[in-house]
N, CA, C and O atoms as a DFTB+ gen file, in Angstrom:
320 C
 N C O
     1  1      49.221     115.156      39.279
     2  2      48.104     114.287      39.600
     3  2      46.833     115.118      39.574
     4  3      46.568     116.247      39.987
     5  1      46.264     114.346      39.061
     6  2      44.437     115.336      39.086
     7  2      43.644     115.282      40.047
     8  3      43.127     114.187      40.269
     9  1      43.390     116.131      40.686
    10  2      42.426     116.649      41.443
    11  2      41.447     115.153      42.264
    12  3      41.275     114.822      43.437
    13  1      41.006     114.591      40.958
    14  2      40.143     113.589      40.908
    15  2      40.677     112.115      41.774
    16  3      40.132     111.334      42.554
    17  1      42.049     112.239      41.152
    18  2      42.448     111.036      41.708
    19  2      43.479     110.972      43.356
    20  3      44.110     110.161      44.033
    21  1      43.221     111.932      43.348
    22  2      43.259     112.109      45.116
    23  2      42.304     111.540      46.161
    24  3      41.111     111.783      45.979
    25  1      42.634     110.852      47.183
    26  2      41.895     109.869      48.170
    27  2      42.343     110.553      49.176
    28  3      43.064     111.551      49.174
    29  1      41.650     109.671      50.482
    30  2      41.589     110.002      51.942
    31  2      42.447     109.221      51.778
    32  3      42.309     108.459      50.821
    33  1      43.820     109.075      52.739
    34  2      44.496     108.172      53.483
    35  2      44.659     107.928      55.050
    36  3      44.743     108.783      55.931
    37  1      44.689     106.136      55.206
    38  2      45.212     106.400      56.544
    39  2      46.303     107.197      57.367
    40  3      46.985     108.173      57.054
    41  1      46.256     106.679      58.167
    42  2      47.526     107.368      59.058
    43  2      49.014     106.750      58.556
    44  3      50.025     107.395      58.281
    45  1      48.812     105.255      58.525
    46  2      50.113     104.647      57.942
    47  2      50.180     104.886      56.659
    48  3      51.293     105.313      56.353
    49  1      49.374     104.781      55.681
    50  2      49.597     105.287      54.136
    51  2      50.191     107.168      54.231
    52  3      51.048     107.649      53.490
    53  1      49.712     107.651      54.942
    54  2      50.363     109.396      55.405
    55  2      52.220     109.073      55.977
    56  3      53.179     109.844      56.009
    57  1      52.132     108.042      56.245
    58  2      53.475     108.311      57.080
    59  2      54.236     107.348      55.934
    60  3      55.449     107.242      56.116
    61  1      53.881     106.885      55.188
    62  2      55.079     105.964      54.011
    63  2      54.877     106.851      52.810
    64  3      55.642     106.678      51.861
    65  1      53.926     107.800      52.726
    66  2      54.451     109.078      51.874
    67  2      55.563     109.536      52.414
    68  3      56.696     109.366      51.962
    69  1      55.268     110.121      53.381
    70  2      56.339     110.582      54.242
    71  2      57.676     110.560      53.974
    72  3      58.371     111.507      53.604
    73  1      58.070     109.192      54.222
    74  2      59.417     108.129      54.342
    75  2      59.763     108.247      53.253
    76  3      60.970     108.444      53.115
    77  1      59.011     108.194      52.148
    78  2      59.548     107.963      50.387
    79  2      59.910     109.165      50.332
    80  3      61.124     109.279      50.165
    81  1      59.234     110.303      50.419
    82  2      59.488     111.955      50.049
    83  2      60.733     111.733      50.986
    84  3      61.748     111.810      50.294
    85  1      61.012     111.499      52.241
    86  2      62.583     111.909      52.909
    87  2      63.097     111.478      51.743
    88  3      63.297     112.190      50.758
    89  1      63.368     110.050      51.858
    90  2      64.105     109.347      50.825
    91  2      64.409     109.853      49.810
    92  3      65.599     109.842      49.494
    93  1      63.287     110.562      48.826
    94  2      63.463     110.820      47.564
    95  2      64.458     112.563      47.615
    96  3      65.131     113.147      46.766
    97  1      64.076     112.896      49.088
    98  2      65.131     114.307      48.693
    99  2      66.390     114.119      49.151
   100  3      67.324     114.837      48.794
   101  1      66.535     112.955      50.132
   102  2      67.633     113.065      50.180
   103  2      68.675     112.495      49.263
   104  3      69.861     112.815      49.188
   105  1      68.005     111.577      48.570
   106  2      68.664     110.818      47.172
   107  2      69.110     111.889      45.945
   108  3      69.730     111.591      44.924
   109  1      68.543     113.416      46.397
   110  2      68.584     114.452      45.687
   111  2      67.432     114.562      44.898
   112  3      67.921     115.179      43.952
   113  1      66.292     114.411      44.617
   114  2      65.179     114.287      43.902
   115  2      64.138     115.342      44.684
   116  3      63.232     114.788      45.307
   117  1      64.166     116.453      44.708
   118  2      63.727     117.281      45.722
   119  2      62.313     117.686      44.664
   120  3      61.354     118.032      45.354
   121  1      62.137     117.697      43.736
   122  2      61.034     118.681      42.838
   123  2      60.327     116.669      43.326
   124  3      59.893     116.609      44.477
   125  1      60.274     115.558      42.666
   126  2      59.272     114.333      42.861
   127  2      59.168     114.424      44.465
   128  3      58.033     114.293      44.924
   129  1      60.013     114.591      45.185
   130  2      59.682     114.137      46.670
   131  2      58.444     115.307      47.337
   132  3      57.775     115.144      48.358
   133  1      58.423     116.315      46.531
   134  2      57.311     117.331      46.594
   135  2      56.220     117.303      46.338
   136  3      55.219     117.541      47.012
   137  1      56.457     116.795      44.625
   138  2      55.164     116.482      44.258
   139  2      54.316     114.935      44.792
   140  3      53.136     114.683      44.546
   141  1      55.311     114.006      45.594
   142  2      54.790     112.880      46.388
   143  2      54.524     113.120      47.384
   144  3      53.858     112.292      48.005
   145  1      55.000     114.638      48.162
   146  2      54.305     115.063      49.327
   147  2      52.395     115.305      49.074
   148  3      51.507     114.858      49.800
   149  1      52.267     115.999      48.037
   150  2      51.166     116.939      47.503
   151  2      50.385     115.408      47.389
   152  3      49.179     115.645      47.313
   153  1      50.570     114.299      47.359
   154  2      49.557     113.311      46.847
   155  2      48.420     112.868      48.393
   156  3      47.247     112.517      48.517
   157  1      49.667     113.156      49.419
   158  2      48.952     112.602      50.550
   159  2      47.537     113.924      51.093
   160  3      47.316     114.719      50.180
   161  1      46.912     114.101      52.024
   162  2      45.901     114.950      52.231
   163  2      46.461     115.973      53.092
   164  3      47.037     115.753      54.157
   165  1      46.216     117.324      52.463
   166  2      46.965     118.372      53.658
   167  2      45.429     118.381      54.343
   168  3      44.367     117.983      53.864
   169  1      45.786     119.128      55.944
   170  2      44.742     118.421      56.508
   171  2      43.941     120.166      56.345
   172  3      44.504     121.211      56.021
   173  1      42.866     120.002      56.611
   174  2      41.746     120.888      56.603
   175  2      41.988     122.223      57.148
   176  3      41.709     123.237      56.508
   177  1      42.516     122.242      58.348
   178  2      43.115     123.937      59.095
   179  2      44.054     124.506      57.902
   180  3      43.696     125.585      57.430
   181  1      45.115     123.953      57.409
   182  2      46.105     124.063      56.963
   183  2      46.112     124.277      55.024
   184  3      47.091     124.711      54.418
   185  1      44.728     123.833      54.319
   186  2      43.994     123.945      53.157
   187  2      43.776     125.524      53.570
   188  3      44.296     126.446      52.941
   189  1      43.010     125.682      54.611
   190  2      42.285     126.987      54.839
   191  2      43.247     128.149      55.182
   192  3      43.138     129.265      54.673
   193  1      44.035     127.866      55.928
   194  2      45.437     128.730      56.141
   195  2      45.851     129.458      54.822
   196  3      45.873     130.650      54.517
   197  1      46.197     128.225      54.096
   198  2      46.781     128.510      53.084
   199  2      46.292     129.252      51.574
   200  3      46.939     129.864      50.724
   201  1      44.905     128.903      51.677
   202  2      43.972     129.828      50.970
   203  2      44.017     131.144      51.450
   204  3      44.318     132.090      50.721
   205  1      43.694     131.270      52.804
   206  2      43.943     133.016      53.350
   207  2      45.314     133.261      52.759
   208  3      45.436     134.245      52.029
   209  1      46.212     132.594      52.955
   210  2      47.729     133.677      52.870
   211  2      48.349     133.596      51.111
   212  3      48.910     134.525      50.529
   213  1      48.019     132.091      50.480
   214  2      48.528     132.303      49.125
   215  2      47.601     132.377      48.255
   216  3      47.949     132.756      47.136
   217  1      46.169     132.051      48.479
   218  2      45.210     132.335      47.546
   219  2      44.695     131.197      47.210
   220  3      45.387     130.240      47.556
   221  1      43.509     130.883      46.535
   222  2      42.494     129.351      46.125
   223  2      43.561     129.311      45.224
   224  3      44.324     128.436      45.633
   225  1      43.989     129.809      44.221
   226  2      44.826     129.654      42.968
   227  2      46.331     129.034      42.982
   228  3      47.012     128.543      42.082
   229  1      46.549     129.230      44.228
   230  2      47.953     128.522      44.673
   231  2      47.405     126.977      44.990
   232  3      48.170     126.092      44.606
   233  1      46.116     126.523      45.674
   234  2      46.094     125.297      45.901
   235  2      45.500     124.152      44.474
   236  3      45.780     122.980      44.224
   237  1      44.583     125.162      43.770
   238  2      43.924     124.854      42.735
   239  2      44.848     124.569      42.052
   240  3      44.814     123.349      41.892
   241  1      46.112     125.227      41.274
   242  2      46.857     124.796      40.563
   243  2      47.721     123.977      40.604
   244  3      48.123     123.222      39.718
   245  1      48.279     124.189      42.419
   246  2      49.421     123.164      42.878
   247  2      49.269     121.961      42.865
   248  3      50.361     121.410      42.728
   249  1      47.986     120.876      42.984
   250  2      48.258     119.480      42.726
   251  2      47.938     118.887      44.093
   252  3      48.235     117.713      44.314
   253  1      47.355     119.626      45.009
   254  2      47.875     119.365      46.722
   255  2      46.506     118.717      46.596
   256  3      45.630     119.153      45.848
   257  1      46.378     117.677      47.351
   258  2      44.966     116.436      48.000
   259  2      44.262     117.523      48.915
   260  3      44.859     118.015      49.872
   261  1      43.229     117.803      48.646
   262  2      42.539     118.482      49.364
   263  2      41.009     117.564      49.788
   264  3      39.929     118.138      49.922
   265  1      41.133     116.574      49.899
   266  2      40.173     115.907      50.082
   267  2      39.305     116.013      51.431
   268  3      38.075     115.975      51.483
   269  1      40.264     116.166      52.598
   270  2      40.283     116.762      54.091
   271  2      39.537     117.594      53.996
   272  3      38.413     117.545      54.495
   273  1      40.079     118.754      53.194
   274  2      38.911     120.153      53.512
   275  2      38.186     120.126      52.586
   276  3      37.458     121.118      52.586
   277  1      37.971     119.303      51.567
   278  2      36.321     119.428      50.955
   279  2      35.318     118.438      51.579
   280  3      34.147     118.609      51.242
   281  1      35.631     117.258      52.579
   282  2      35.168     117.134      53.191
   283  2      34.868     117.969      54.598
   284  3      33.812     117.835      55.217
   285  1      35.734     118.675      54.933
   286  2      35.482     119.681      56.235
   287  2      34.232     121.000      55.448
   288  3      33.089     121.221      55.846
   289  1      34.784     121.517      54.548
   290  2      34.222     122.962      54.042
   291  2      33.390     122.986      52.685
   292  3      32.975     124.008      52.138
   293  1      33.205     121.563      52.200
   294  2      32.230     121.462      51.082
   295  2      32.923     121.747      49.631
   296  3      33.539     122.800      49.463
   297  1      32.839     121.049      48.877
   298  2      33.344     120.779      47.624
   299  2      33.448     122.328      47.197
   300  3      34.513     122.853      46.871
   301  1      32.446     122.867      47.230
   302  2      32.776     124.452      46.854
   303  2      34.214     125.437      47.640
   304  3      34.706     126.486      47.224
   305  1      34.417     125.003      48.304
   306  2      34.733     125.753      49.498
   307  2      36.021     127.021      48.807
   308  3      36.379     128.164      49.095
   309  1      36.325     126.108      47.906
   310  2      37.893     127.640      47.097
   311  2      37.640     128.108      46.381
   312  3      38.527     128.715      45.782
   313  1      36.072     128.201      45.825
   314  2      35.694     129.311      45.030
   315  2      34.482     130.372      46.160
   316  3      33.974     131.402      45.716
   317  1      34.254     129.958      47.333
   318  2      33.757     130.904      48.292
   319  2      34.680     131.793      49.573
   320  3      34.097     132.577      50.323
């Protein structure tokens, strides 16, 4: 999924990602139930965490909704 087409979600749209990703790994589908994790918004502490320990290049490439922390830290924020 592109970058672009990542949204804010509610709380209930966060939690029926959720439910589908169980679903989908436990049906054995473990690589889609991942990449249907990555659609919902990782939240802003946890964008930033993860930049310190795996690098902008791990989130940039991975596909992960970062919408949370470019609203928290500014659209620039993984190339500063």
């Amino acid at each position: 999924m592109a970058q672009a087409e990542h949204r804010h979600m509610t709380i209930e749209e966060k939690l029926e990602v959720s439910n589908r990703s169980i679903a989908m790994k436990k049906a054995g589908d473990r690589e889609g139930a991942t990449r249907l994790l990555r659609t919902a918004p990782m939240p802003a502490y946890l964008a930033k965490f993860m930049k310190e320990k795996m690098g902008a290049d791990f989130l940039i490439n991975g596909g992960w909704n970062l919408v949370e922390a470019e609203a928290e830290f500014g659209q620039d924020w993984l190339s500063n």
